[in-house]
C-alpha positions in Angstrom: -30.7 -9.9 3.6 -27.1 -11.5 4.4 -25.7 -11.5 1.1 -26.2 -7.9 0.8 -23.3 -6.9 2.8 -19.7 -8.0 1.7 -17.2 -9.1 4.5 -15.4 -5.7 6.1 -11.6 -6.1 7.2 -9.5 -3.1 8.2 -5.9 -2.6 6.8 -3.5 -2.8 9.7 -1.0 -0.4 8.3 -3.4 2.7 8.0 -7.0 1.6 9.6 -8.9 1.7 6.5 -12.0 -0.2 5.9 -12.6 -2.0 2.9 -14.3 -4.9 1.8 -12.4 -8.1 1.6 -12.4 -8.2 -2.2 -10.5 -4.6 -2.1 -7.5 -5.8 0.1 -4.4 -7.6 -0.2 -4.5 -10.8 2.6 -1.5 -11.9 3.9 -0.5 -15.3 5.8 2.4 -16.8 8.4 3.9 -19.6 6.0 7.6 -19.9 6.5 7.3 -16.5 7.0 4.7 -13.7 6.2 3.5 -14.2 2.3 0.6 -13.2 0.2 -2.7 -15.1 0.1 -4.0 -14.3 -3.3 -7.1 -16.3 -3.2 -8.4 -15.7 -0.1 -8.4 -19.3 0.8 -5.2 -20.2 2.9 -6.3 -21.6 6.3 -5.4 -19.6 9.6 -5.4 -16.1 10.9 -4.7 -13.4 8.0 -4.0 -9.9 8.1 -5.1 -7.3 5.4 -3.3 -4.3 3.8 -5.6 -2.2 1.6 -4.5 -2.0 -2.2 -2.8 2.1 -1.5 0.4 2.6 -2.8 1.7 3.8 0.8 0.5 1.1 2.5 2.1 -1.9 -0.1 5.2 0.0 -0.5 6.2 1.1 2.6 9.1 -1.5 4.2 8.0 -0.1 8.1 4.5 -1.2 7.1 5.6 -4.8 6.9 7.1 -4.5 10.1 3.9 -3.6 11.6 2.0 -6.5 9.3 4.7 -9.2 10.5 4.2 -8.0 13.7 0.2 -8.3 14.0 0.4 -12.1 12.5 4.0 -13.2 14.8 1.6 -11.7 18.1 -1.1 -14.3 17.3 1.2 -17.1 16.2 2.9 -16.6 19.9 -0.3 -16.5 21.6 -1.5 -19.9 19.8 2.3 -21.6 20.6 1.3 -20.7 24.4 -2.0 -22.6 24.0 -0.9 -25.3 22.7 2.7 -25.7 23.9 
């Protein structure tokens, strides 16, 4: 059955994979910011709940840096 199986997403600081419910979404809105409900519209990235991974200041770098790669690549598209 579909509903069985609960959306997977891995967290880009240390390749975990966790159900969506378990991780922390984040957005590009005027800069990278948390999505707390899930429901903000565009690409997200996820960074599980770990102390290491939400505390850590280079793993923010690496979390701007997977959203700022798509936003560039949609700007090309469209501009």
């Amino acid at each position: 059955m579909k509903g069985d199986n609960p959306p997977i997403r891995t967290c880009v600081v240390c390749g975990i994979k966790e159900p969506k419910s378990e991780m922390i979404r984040f957005v590009l809105e005027n800069g990278v910011c948390i999505d707390e409900n899930h429901t903000k519209h565009g690409r997200g990235a996820y960074v599980c709940k770990s102390v290491k991974c939400r505390e850590t200041r280079i793993n923010y770098k690496r979390l701007e840096r997977s959203l700022l790669k798509f936003a560039k690549g949609r700007n090309r598209k469209t501009g």
